[in-house]
PQR file of N, CA, C, O and H, with PARSE charges and radii, in Angstrom:
ATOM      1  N   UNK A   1       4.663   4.634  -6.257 -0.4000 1.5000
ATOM      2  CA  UNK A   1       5.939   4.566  -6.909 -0.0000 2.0000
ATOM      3  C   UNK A   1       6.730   5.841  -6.628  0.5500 1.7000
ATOM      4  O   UNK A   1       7.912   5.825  -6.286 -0.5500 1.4000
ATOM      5  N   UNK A   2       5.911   7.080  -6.813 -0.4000 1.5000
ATOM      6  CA  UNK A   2       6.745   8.337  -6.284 -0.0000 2.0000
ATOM      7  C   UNK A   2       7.114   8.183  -4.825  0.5500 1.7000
ATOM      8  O   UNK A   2       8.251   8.591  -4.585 -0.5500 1.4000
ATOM      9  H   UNK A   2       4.951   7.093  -7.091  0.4000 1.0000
ATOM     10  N   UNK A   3       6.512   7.744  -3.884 -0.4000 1.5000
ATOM     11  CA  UNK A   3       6.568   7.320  -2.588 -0.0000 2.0000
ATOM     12  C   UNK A   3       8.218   6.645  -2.154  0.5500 1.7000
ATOM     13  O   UNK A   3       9.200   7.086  -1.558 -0.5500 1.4000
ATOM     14  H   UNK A   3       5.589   7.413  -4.078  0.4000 1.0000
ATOM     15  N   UNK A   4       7.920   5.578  -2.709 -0.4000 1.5000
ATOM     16  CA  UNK A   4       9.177   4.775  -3.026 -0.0000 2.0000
ATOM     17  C   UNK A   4      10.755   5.359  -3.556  0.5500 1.7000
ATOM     18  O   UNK A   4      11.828   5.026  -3.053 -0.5500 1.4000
ATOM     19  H   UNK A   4       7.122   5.219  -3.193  0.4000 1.0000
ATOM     20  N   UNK A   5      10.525   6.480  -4.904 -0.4000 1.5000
ATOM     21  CA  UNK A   5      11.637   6.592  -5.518 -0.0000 2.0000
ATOM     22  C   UNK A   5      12.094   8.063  -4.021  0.5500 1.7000
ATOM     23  O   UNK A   5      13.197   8.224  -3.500 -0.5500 1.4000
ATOM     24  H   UNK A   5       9.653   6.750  -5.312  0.4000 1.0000
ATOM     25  N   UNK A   6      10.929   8.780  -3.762 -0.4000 1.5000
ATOM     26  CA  UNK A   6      11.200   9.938  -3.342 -0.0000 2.0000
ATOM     27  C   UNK A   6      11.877   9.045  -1.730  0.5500 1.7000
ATOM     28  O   UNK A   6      13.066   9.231  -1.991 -0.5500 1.4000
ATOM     29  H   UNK A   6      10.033   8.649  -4.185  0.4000 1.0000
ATOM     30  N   UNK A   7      11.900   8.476  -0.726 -0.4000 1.5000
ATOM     31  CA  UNK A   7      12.050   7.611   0.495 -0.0000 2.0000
ATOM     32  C   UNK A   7      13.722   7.178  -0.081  0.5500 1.7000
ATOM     33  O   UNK A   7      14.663   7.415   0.677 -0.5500 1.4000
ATOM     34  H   UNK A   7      10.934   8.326  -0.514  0.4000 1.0000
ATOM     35  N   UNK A   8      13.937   6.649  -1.220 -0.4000 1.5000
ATOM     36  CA  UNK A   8      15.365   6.695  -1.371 -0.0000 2.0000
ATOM     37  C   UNK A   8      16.363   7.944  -1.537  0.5500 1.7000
ATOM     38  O   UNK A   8      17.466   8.176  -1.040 -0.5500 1.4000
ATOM     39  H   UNK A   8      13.172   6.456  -1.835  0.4000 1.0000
ATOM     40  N   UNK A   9      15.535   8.667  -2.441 -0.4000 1.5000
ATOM     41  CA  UNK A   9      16.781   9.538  -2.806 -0.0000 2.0000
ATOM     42  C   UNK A   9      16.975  11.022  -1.711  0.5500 1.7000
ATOM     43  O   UNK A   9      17.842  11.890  -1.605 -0.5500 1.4000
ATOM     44  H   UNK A   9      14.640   8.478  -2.844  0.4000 1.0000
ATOM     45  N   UNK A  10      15.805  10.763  -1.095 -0.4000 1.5000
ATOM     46  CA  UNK A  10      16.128  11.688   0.459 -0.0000 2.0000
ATOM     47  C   UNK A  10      16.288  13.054  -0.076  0.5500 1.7000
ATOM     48  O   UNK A  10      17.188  13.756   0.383 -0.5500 1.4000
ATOM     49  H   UNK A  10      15.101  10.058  -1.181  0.4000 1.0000
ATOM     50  N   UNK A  11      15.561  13.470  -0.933 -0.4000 1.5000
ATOM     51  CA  UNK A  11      15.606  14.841  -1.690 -0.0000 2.0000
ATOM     52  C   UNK A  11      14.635  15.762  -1.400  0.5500 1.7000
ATOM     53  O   UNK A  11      13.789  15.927  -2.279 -0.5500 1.4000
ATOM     54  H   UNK A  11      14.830  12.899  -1.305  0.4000 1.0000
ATOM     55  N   UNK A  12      14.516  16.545  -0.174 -0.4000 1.5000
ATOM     56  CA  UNK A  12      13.687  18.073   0.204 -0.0000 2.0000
ATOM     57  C   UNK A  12      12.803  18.547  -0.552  0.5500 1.7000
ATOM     58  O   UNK A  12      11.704  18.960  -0.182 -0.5500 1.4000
ATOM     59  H   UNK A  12      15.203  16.410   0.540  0.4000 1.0000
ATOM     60  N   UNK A  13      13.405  18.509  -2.150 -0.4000 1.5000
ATOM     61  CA  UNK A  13      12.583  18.845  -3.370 -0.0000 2.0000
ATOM     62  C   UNK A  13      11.482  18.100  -3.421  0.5500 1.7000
ATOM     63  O   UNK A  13      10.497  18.470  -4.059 -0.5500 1.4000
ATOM     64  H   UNK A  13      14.298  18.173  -2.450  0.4000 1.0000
ATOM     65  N   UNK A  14      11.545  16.499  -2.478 -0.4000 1.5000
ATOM     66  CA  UNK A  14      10.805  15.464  -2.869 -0.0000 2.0000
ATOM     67  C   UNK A  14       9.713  14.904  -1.758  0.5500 1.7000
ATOM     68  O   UNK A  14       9.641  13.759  -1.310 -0.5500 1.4000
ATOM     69  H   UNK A  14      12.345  16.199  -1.959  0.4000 1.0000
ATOM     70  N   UNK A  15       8.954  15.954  -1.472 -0.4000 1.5000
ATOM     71  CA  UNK A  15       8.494  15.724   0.100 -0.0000 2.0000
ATOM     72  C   UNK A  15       7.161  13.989  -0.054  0.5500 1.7000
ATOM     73  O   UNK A  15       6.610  13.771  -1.132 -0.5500 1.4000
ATOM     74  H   UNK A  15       9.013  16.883  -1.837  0.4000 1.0000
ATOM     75  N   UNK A  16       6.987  13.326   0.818 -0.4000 1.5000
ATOM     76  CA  UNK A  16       5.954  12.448   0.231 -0.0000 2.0000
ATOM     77  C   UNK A  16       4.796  12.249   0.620  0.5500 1.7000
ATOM     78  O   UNK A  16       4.337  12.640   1.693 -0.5500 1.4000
ATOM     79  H   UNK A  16       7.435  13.503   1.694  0.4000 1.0000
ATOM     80  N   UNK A  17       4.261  11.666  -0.164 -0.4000 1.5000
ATOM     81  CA  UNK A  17       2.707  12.341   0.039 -0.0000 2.0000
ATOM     82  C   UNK A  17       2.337  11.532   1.329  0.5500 1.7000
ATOM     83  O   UNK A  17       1.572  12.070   2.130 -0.5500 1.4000
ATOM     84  H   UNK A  17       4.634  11.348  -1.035  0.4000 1.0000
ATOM     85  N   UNK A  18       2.792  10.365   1.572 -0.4000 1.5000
ATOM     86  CA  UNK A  18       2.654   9.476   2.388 -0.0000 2.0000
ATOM     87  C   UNK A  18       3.321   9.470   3.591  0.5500 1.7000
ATOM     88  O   UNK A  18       3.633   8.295   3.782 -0.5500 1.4000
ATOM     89  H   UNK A  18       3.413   9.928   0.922  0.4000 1.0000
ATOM     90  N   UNK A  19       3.787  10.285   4.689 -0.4000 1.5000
ATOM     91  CA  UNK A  19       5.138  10.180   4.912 -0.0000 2.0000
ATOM     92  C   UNK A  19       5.086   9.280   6.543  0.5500 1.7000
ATOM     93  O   UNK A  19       6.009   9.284   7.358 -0.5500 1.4000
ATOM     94  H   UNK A  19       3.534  11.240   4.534  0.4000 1.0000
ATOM     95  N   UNK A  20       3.527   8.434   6.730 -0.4000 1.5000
ATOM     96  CA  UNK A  20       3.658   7.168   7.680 -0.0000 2.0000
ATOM     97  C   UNK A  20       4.358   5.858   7.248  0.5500 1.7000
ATOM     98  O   UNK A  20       4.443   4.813   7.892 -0.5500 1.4000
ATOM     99  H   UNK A  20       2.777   8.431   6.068  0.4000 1.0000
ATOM    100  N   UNK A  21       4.938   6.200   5.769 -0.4000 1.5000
ATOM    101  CA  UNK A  21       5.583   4.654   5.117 -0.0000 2.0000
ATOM    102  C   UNK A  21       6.680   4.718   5.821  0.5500 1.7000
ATOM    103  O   UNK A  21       7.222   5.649   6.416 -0.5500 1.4000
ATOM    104  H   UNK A  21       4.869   7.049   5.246  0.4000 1.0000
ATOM    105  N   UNK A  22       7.050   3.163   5.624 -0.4000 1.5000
ATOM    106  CA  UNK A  22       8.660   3.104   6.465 -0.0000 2.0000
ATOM    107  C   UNK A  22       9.870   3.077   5.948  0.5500 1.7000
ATOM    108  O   UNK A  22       9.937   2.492   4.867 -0.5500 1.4000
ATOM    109  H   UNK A  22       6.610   2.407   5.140  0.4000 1.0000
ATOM    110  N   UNK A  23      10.793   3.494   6.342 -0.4000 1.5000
ATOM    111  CA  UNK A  23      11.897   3.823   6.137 -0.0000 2.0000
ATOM    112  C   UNK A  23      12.648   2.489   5.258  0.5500 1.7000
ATOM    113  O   UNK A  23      12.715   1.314   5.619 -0.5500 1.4000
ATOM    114  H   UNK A  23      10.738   3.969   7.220  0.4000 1.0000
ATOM    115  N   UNK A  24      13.101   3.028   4.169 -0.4000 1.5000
ATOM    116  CA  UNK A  24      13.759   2.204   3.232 -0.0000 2.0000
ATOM    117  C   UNK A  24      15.353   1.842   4.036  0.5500 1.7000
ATOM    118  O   UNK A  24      15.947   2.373   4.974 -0.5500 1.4000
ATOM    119  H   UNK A  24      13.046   3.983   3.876  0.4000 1.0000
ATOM    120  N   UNK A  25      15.645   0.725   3.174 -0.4000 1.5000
ATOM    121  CA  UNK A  25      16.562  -0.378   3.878 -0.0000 2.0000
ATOM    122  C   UNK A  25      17.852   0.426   3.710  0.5500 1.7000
ATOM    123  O   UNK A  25      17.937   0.960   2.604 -0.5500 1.4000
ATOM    124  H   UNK A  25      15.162   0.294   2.411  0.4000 1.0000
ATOM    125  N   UNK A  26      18.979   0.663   4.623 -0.4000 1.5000
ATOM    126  CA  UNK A  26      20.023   1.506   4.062 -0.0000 2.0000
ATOM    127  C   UNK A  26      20.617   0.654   2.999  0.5500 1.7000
ATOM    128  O   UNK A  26      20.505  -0.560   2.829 -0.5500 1.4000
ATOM    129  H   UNK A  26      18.910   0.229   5.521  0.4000 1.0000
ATOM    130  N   UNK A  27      21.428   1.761   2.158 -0.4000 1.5000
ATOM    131  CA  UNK A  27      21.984   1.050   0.649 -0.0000 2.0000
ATOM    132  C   UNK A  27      20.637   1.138  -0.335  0.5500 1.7000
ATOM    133  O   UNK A  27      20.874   1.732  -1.387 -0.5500 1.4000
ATOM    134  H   UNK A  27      21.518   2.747   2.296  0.4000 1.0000
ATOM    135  N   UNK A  28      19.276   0.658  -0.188 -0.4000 1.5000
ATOM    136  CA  UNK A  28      18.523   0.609  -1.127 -0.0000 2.0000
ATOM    137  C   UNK A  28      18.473   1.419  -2.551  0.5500 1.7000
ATOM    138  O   UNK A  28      18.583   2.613  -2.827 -0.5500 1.4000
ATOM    139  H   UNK A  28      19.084   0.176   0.666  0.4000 1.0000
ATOM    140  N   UNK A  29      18.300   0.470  -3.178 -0.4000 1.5000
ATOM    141  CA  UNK A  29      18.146   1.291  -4.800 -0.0000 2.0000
ATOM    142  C   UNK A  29      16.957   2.065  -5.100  0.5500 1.7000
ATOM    143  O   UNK A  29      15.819   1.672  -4.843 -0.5500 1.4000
ATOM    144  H   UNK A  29      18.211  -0.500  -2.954  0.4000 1.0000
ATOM    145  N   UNK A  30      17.225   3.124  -5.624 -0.4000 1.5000
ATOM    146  CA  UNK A  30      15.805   3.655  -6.388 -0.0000 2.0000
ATOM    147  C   UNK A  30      15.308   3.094  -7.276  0.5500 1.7000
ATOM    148  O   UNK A  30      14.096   3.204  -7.459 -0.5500 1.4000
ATOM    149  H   UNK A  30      18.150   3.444  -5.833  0.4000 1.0000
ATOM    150  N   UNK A  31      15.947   2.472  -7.936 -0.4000 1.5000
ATOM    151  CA  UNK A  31      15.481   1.622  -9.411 -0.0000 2.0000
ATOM    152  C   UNK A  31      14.818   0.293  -8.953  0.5500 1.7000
ATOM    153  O   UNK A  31      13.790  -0.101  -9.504 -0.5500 1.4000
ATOM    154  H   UNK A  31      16.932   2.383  -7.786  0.4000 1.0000
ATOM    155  N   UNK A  32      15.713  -0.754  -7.421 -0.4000 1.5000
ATOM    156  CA  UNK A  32      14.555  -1.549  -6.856 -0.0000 2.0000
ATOM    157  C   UNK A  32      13.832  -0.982  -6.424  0.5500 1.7000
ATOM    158  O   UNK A  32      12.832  -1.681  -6.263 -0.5500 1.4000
ATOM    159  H   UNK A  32      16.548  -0.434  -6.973  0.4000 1.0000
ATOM    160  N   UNK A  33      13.703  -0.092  -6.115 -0.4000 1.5000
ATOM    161  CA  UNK A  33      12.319   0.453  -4.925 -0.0000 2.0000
ATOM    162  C   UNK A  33      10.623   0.933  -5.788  0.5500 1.7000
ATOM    163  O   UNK A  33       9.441   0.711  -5.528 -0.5500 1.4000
ATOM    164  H   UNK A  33      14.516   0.477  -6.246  0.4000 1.0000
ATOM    165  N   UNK A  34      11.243   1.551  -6.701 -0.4000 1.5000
ATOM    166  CA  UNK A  34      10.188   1.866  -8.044 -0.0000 2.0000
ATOM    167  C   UNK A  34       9.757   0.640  -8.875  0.5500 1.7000
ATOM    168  O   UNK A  34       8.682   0.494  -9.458 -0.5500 1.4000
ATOM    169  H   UNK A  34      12.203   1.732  -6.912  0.4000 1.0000
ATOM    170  N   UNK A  35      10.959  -0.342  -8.810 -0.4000 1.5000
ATOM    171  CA  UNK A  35      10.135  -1.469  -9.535 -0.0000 2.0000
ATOM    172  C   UNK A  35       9.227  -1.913  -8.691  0.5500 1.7000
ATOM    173  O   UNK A  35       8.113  -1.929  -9.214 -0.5500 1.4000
ATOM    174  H   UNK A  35      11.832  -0.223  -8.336  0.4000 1.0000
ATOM    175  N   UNK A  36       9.249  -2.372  -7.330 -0.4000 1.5000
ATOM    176  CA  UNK A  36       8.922  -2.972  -6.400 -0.0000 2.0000
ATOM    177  C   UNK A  36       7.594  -2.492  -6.275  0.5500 1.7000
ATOM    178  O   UNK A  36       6.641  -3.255  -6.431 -0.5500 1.4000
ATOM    179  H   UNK A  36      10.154  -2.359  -6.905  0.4000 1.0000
ATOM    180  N   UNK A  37       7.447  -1.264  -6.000 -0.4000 1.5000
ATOM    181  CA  UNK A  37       6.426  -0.696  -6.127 -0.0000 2.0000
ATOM    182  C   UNK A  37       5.495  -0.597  -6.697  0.5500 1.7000
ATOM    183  O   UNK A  37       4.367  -0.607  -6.204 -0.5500 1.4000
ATOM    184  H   UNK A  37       8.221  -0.644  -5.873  0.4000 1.0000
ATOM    185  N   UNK A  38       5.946  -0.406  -8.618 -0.4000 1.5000
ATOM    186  CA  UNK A  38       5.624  -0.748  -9.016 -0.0000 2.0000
ATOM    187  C   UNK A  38       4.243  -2.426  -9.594  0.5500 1.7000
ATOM    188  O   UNK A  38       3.105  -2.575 -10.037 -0.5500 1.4000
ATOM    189  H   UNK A  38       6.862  -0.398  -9.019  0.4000 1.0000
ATOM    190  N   UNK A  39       5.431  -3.253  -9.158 -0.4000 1.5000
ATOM    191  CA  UNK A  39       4.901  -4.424  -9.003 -0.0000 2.0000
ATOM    192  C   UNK A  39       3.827  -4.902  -8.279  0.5500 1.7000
ATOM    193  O   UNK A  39       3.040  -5.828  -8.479 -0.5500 1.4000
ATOM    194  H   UNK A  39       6.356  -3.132  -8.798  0.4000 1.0000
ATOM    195  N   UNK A  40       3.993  -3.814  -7.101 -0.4000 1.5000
ATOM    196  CA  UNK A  40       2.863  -4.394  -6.285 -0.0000 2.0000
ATOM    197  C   UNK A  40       1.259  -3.576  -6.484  0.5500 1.7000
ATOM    198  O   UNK A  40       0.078  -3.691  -6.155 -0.5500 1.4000
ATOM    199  H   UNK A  40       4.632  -3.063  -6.939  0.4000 1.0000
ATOM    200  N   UNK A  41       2.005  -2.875  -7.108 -0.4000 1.5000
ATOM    201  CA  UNK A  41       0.600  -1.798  -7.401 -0.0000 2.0000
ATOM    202  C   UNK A  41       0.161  -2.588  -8.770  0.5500 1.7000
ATOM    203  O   UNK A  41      -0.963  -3.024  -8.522 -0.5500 1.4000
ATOM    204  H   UNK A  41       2.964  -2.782  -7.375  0.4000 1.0000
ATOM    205  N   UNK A  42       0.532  -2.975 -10.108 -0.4000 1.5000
ATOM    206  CA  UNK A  42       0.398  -3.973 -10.775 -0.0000 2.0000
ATOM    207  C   UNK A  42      -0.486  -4.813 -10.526  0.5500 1.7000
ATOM    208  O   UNK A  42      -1.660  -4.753 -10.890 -0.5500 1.4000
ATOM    209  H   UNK A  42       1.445  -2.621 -10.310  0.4000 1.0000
ATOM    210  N   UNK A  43       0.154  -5.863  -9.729 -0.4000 1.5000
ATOM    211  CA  UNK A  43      -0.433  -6.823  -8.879 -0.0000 2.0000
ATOM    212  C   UNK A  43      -1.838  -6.392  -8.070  0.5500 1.7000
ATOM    213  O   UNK A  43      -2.460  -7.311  -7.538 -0.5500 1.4000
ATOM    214  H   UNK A  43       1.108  -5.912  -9.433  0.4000 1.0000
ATOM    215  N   UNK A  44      -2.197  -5.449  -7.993 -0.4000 1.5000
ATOM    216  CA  UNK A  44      -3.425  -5.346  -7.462 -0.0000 2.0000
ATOM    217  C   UNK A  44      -4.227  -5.048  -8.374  0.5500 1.7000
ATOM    218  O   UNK A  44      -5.331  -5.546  -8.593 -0.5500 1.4000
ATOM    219  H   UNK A  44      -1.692  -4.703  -8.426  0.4000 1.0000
ATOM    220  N   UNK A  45      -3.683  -4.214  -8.938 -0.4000 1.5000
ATOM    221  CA  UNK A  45      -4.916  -3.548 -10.186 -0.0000 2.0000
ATOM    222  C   UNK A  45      -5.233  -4.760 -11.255  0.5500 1.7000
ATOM    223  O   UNK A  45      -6.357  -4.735 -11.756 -0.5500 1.4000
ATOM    224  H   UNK A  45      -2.787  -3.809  -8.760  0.4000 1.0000
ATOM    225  N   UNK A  46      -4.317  -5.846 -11.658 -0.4000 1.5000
ATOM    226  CA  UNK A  46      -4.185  -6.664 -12.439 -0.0000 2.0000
ATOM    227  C   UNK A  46      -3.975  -8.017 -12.245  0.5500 1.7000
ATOM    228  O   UNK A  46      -3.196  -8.558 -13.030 -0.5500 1.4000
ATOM    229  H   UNK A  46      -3.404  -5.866 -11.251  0.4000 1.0000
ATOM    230  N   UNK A  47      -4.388  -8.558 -11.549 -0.4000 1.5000
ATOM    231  CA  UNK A  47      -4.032  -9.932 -11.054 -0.0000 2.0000
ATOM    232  C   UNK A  47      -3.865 -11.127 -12.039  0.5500 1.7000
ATOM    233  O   UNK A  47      -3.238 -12.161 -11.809 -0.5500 1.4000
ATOM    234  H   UNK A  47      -5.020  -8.118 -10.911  0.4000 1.0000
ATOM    235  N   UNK A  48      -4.399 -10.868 -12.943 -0.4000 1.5000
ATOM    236  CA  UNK A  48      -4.383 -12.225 -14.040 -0.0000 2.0000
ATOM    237  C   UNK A  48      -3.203 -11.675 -14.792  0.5500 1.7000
ATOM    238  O   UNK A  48      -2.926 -12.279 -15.828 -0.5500 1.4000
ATOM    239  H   UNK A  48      -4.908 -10.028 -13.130  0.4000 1.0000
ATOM    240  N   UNK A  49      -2.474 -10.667 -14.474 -0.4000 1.5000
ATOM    241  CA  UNK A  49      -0.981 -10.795 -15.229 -0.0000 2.0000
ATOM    242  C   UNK A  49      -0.068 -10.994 -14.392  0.5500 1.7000
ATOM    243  O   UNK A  49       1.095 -10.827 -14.760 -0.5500 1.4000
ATOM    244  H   UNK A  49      -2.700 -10.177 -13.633  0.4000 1.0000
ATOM    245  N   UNK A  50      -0.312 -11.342 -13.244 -0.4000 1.5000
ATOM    246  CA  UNK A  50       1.127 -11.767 -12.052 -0.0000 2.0000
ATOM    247  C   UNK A  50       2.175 -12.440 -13.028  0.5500 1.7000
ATOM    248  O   UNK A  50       3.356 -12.101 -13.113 -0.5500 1.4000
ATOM    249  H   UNK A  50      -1.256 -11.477 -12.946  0.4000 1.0000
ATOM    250  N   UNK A  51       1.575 -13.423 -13.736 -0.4000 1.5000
ATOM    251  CA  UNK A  51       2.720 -14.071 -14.425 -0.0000 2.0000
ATOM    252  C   UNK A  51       3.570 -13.712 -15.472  0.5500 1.7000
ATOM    253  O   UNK A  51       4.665 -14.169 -15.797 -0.5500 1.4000
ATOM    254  H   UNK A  51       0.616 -13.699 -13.668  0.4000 1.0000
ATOM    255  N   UNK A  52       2.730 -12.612 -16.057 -0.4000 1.5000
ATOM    256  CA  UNK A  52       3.649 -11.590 -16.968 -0.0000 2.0000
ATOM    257  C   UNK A  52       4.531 -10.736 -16.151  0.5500 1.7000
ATOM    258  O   UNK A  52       5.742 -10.632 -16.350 -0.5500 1.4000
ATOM    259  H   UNK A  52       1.840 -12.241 -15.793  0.4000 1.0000
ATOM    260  N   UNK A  53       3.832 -10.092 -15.167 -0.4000 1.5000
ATOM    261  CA  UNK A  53       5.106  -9.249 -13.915 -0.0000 2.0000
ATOM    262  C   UNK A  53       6.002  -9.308 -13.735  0.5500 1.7000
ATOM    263  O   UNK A  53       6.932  -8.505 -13.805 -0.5500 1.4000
ATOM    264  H   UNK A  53       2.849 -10.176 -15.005  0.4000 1.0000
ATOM    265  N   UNK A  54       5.853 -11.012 -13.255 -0.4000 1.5000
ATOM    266  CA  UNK A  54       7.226 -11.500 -12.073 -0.0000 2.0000
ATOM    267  C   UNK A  54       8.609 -11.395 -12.759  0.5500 1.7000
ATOM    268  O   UNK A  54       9.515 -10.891 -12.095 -0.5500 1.4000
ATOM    269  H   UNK A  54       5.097 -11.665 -13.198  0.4000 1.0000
ATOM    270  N   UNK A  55       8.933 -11.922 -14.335 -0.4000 1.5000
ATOM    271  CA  UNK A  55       9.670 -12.312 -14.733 -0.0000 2.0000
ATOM    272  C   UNK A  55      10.419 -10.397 -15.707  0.5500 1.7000
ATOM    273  O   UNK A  55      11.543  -9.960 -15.951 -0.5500 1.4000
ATOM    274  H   UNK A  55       8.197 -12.331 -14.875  0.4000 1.0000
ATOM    275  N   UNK A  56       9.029  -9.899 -15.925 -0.4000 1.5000
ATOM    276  CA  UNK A  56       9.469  -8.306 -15.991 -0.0000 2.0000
ATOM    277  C   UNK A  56      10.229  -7.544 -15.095  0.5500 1.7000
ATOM    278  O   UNK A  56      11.144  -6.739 -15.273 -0.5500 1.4000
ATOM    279  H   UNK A  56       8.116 -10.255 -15.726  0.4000 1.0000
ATOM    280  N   UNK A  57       9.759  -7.893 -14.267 -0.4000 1.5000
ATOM    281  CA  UNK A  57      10.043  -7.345 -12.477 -0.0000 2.0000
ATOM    282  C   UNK A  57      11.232  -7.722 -12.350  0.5500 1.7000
ATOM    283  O   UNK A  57      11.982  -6.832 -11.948 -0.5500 1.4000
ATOM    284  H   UNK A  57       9.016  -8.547 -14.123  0.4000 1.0000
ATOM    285  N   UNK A  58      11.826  -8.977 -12.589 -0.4000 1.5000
ATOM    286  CA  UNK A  58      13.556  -9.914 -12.952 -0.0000 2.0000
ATOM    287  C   UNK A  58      14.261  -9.224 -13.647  0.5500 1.7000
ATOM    288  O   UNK A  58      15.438  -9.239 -13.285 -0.5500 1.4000
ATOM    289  H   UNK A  58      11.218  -9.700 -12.915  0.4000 1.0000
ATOM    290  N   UNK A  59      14.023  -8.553 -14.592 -0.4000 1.5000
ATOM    291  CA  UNK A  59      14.730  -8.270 -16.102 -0.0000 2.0000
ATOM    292  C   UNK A  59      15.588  -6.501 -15.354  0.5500 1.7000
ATOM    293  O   UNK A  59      16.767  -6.152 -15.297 -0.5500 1.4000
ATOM    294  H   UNK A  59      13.067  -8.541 -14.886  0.4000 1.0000
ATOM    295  N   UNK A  60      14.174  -5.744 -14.874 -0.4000 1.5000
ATOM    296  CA  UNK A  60      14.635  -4.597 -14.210 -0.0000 2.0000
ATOM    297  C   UNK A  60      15.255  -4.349 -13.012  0.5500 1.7000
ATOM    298  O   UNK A  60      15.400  -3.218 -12.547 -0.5500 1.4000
ATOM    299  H   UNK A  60      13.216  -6.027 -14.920  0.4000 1.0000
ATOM    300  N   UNK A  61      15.654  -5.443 -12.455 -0.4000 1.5000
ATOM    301  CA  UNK A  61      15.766  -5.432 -10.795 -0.0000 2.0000
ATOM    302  C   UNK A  61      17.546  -5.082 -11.218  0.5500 1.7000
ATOM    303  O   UNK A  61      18.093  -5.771 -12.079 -0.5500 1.4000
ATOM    304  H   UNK A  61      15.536  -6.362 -12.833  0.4000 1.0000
ATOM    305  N   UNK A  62      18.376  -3.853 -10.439 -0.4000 1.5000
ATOM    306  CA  UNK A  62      19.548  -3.949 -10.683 -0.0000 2.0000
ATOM    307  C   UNK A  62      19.804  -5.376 -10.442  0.5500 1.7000
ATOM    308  O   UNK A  62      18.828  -5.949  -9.960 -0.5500 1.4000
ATOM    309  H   UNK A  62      17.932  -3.292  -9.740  0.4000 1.0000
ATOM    310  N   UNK A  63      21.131  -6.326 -10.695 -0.4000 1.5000
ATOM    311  CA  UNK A  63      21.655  -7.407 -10.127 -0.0000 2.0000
ATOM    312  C   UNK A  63      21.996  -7.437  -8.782  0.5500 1.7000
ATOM    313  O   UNK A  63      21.800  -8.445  -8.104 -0.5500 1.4000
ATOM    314  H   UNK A  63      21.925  -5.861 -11.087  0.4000 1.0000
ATOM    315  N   UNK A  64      22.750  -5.883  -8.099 -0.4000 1.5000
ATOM    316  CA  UNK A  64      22.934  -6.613  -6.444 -0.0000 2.0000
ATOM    317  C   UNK A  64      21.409  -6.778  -5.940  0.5500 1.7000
ATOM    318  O   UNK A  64      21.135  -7.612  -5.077 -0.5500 1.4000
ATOM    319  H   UNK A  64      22.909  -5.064  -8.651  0.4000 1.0000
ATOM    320  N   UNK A  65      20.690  -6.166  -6.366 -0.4000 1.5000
ATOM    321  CA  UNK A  65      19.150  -6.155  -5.807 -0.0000 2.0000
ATOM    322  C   UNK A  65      18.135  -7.390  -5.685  0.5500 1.7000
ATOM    323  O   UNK A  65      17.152  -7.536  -4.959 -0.5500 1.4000
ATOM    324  H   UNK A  65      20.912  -5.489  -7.068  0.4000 1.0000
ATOM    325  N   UNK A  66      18.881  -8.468  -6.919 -0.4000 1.5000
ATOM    326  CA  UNK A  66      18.290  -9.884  -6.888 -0.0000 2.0000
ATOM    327  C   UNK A  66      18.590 -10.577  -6.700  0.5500 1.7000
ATOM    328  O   UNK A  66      18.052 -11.668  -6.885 -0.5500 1.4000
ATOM    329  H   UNK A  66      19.680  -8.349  -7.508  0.4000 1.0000
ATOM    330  N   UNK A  67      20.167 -10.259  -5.971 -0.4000 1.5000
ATOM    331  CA  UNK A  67      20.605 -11.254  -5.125 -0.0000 2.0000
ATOM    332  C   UNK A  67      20.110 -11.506  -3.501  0.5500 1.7000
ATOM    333  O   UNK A  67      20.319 -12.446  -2.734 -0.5500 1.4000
ATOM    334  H   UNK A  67      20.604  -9.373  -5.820  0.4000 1.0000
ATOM    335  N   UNK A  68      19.400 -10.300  -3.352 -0.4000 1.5000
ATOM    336  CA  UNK A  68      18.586  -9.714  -2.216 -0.0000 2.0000
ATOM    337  C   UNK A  68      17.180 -10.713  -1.511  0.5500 1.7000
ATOM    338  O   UNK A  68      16.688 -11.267  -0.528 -0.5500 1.4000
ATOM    339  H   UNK A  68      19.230  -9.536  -3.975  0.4000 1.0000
ATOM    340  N   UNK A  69      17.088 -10.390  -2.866 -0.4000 1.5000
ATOM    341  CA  UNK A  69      15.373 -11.212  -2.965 -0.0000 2.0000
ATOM    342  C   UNK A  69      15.399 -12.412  -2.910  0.5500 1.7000
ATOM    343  O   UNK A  69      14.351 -13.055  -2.965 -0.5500 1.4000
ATOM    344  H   UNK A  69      17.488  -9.940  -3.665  0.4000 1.0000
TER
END
């Protein structure tokens, strides 16, 4: 999730720990990118709540961001 928020906001302060991940989509949100992330890290650790996620994951997604998806 730090991976994610730090890849958007392109901040020096914010070096990442990961830095073979790929390059976020231009325009991308920090707020989608952390949920997203979020979610998928979720989704692994927790699999029998996918169905609680998905619709969490909806609620936080800015709006241009779920028009995306």
């Amino acid at each position: 999730m730090y991976d994610a928020y730090a890849g958007v906001v392109k901040n020096s302060a914010l070096p990442p720990y990961l830095p073979q991940l790929p390059q976020p989509a231009p325009g991308a949100s920090a707020a989608s990118a952390v949920t997203s992330a979020a979610h998928a890290t979720l989704s692994s650790l927790f699999p029998s709540q996918e169905a609680f996620l998905i619709p969490n994951e909806q609620i936080l997604m800015p709006n241009e961001q779920k028009k995306v998806m």
